[in-house]
N, C-alpha and C positions, 0 to 999 in steps of 0.2 A: 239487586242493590241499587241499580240504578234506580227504577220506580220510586225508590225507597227515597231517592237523593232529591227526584224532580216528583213529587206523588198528586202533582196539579193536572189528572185528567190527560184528556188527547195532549194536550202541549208540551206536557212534561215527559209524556214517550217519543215525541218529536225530538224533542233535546236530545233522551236519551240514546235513540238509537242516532242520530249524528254523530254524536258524541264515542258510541260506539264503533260504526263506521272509519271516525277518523282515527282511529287506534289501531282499524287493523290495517287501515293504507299505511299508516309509519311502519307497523311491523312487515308488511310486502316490500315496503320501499328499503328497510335496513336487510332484508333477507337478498335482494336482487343485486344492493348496490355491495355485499360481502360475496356475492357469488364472483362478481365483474373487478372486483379487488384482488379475490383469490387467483384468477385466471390469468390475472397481469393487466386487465384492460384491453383496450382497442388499438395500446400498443406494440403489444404482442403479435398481434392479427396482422400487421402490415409493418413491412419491412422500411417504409422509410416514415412512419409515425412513431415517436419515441425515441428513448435510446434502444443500441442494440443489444436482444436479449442471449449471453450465449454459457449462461447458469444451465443446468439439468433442471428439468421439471417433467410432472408427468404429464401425456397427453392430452391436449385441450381441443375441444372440433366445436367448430361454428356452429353457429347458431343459429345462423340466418345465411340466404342466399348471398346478401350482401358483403359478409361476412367472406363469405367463401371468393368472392370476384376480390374483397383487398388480402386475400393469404395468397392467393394464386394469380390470376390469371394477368396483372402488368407485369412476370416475369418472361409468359409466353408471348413467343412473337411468330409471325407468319414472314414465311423466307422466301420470296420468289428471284429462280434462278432465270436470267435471258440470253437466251441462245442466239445469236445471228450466223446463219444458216443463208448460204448463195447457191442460186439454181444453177443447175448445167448450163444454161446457155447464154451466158454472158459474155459481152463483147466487151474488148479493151477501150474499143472507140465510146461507149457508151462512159465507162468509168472515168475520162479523158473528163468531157464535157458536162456530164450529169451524177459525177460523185461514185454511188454504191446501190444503185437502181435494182440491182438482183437483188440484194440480201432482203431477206424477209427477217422477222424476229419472233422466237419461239419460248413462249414462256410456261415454267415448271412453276408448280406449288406445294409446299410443303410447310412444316412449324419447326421452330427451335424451342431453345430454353437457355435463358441468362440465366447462368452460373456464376458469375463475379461482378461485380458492380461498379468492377471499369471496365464491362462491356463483351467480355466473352462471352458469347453463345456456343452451345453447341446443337445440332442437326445431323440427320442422315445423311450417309454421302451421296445414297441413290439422289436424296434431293439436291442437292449441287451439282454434281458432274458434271461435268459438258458445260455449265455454264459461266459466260464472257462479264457479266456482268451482274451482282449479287444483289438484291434490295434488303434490309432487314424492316419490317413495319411492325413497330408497337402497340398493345391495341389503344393506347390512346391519341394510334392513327400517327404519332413521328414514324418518320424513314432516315433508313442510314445506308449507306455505302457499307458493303461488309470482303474483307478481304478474309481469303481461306490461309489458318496459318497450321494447318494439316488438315491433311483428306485421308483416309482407310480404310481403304476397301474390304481389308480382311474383318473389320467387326463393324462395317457400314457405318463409322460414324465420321464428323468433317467438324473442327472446331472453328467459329469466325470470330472475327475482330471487327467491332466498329466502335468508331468513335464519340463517345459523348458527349463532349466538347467541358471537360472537369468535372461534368453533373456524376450522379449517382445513382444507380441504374439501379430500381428494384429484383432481386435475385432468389432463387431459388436456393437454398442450403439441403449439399447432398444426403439422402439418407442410408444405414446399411442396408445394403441389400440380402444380405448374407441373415438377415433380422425378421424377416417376411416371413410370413406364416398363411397359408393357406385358409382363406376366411376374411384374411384383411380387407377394410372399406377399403379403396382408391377413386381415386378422380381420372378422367384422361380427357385431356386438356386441348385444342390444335384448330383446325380452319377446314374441318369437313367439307368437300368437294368446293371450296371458295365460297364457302356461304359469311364465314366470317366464324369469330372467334366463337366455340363450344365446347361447356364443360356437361361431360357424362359420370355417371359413379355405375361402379360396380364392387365387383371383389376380385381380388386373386383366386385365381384356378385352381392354377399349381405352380408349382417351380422345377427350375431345371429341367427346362423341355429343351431337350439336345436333339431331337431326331426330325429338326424343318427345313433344313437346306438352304438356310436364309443366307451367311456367311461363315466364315472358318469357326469362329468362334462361336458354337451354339449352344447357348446356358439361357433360357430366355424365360420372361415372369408372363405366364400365360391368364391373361384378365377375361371378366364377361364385358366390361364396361365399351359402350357402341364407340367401337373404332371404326373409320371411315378414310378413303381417300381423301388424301390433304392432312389426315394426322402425323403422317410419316414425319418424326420429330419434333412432334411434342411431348409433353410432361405425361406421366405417368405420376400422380403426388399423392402419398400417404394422408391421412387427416392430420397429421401436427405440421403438415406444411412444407413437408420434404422430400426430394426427389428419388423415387423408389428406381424409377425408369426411362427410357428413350423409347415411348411407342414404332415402333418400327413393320409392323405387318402385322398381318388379319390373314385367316385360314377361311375363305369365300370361293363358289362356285359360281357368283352373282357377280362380281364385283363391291358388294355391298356387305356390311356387318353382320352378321350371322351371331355374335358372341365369341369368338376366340381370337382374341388379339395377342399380340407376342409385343414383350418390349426388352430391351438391352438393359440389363441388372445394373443400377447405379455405380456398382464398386468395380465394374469395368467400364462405365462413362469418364467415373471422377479419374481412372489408369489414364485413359486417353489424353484429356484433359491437363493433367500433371506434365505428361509428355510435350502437350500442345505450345502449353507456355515455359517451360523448360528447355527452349531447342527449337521446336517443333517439329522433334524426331520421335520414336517411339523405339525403345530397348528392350523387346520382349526375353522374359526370361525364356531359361530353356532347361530342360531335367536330363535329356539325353537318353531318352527311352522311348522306345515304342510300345505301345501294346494293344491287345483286342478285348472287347467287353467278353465277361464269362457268363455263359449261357447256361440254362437250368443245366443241362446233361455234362456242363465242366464242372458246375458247381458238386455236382453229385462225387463227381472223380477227383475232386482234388479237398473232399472231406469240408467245404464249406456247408452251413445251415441251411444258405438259401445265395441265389446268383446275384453275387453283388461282385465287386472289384474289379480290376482289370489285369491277365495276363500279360506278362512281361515276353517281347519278343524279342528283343535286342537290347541292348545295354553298349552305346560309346564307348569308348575309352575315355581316360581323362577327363568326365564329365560328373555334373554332381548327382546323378543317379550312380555310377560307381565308386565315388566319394563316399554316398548311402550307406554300399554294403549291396547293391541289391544285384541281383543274377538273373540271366533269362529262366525263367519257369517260377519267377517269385509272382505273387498275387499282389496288387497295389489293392489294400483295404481303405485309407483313409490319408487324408495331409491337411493337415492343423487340425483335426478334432473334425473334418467334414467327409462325411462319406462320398467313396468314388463307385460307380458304376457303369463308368463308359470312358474309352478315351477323350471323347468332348467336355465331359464335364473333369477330366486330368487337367487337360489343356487350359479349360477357365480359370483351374485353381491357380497353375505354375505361372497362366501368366497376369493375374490381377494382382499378386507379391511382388514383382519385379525383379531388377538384377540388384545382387548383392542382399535383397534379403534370406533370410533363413525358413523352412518350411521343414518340419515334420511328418515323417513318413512312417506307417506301418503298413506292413506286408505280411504274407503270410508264405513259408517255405518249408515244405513235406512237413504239414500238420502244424507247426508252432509258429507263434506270431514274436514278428520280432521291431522293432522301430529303431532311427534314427534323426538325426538333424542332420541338414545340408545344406549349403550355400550354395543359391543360383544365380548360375549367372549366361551371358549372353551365345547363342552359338559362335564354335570357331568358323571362322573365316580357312579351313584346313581340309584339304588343300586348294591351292589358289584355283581360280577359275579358268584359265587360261582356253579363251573363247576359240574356236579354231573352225575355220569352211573346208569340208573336205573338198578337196580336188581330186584328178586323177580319173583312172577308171574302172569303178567299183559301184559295188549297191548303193552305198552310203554317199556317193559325189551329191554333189549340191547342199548336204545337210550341213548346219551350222551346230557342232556338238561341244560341251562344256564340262569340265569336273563337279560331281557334287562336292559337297562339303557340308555341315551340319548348317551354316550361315545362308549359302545357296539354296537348299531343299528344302529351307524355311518359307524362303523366301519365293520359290517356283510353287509353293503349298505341294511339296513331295516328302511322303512319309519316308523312302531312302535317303540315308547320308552320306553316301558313296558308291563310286560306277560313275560311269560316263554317260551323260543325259543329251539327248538331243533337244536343240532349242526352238529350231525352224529347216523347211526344206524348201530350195529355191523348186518355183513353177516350175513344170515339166523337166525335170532334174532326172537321172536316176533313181533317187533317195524316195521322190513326190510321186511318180509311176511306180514305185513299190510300197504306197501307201504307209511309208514310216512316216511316221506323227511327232509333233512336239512332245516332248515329254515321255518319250520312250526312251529305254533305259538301255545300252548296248551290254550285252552278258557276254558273249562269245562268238566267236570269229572264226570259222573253222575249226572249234573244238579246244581251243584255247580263251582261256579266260581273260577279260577285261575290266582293269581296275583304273586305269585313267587314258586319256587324250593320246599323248605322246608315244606310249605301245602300241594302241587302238592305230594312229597314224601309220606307222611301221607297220603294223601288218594286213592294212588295207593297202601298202604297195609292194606289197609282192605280186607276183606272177602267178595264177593258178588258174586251172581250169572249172574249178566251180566253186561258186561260194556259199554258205551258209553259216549265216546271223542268226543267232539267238536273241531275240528282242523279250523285255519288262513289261508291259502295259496291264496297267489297272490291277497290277497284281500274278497276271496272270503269265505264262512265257511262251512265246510265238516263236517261230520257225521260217526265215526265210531261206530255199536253194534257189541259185542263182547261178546259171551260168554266165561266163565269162564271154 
């Protein structure tokens, strides 16, 4: 048609195809600019370009590198901790006239992640501890003074505060973690051995890897994506821009990334978090049960398909596993619709809900399955602690023993919640030359049972010729005779 239009020879095919040409640039350029429409734009991609977008849509992933540095990386920051640290041999005379001449300064590195955009971060606690003096640097290189307004060792994580002085901090917006799917792209975000700011991708592994010894709380999203020293708290980020994870450790014989990194599940960062600025205490729920994973040969005996849930060993009184309905020898199969398989992953569930919410529970008891609702809430404080140094002259002198209580045993990380626990034994004591240990659990006393302090007291002063304690540790029950 064209030729038909321009039929003048070479010239008139020169038109035509320009002409042609320029037809199909409009239709590239109306195709590119309805994709960049559809998507929201470039201010979707960056959190402080635009207004804020917080409509449902479905997943959008950059499209270029550049793309990816404004979805992520001004949320991540590099957290260095500084220690000051004095040598043994310092003299008073020296601090008189020359100040602080010993102390040397010892600095930690690690990454965070702004969660709120007046300035909360959060970070590992291993990356903090110890340290006197906090830096937070951004990567476009500001520094901030960062105070700790909770530190937690039980799920290593530490939330700071700095100041922005009214500005508006680009942030990461949490995502479910409970939503991860084995497969998923991820980014993992942080300042590998101080080189400076580096983004890796990989995928999710797996999930719910409980069995690393990292912290109490073991539920962790296992990535390939090259984690490294110095990532320790940074971002683990989905492709639509939100935070899956807290990278927290790497399973290495080198020191160096191999591929298996572990990171702390978002929906127990965002618990932290909640707590941080709420108080900056943290109210872990509590179910008031104990129990042990069930192994192919329990599953066989107690008529399950295959080893999943967890036996029931104890059941509180007055707690909201009794509340349940549930009995020692019930099987915990599921709570809110997630399967349980281990006590650790119990514990992630009861406590990423909180206190005073409701969680659903089905069990299984000789063959039929049965559920309920129950409100959780915080352990008793029951019975008080009442701290006590033994004296006198006995096995036990020097030990400093205490009540459990459901609140205490939480807190000591002891699976009992009653019995009398020993807390420390002075040096060279009786108690410390008969190698009882922190956290052993006093059972009996000459054949008499031990349920708190103040009996426990009384019948370590009587008079007798020989003694023998029944000690708890690690589950197990030990045997000390002891003459008098």
């Amino acid at each position: 048609g064209c030729v038909r239009i321009f039929p003048s020879g070479v010239s008139g095919q020169r038109v035509c195809l320009a002409v042609l040409g320029l037809i199909v640039s409009l239709i590239i350029g109306a195709v590119l600019l309805s994709v960049w429409w559809l998507t929201g734009g470039i201010g979707r991609l960056h959190p402080q370009m635009g207004a804020p977008d917080t409509a449902p849509r479905p997943p959008t992933v950059p499209r270029s590198r550049r793309q990816i540095e404004l979805s992520f990386a001004p949320a991540v920051v590099n957290v260095y901790a500084r220690k000051r640290a004095r040598s043994g041999n310092e003299e008073p005379f020296f601090h008189r006239f020359f100040g602080e001449p010993g102390q040397r300064e010892q600095n930690a590195l690690g990454s965070g992640v702004i969660v709120r955009d007046d300035g909360i971060v959060v970070t590992n606690n291993h990356v903090i501890a110890g340290g006197d003096e906090l830096i937070v640097v951004m990567a476009d290189r500001r520094e901030y003074e960062a105070e700790v307004i909770l530190a937690d060792e039980r799920t290593d994580l530490a939330v700071l505060r700095i100041d922005p002085k009214g500005a508006r901090l680009p942030h990461i917006p949490f995502r479910d973690s409970d939503a991860l799917a084995v497969g998923d792209i991820v980014l993992a975000i942080g300042n590998p051995f101080g080189v400076g700011q580096t983004t890796t991708m990989g995928i999710v592994s797996a999930l719910a890897r409980t069995q690393i010894g990292i912290s109490d709380y073991q539920f962790f999203i296992q990535t390939d994506a090259a984690i490294n020293p110095g990532n320790s708290g940074g971002a683990l980020v989905t492709m639509d821009g939100r935070l899956a994870g807290i990278n927290t450790a790497i399973f290495s014989r080198t020191g160096g990334s191999i591929g298996i990194g572990f990171a702390i599940p978002s929906n127990m960062v965002r618990f932290v978090v909640e707590g941080a600025v709420d108080g900056g205490r943290l109210r872990r729920a509590w179910l008031g049960a104990t129990a042990q994973a069930v192994s192919t040969e329990m599953a066989a005996q107690l008529g399950l398909e295959r080893p999943m849930g967890v036996l029931v060993q104890e059941v509180y009184p007055e707690s909201p596993a009794a509340a349940a309905g549930l009995q020692k020898g019930d099987v915990i199969l599921s709570v809110d619709g997630f399967e349980i398989f281990d006590p650790q992953g119990l514990r992630f569930r009861i406590a990423t809900k909180g206190v005073g919410k409701s969680v659903t529970i089905v069990w299984q008891r000789d063959g039929a399955r049965m559920s309920a609702a129950t409100s959780l809430s915080g352990p008793p404080e029951n019975p008080p602690r009442n701290i006590t140094h033994v004296g006198g002259h006995n096995p036990l002198t020097g030990a400093t023993i205490a009540n459990l209580s459901p609140a205490f045993a939480d807190e000591l990380r002891i699976d009992l919640t009653e019995g009398v626990v020993v807390l420390s034994t002075d040096r060279g004591s009786p108690a410390s030359r008969l190698r009882i240990r922190p956290g052993d659990i006093v059972v009996e006393v000459n054949g008499r049972k031990v349920e708190s302090v103040d009996p426990l007291i009384d019948l370590l002063a009587m008079r007798v010729d020989r003694w023998r304690i029944v000690l708890r540790r690690a589950g197990q029950l030990y045997s000390l005779d002891v003459r008098s």
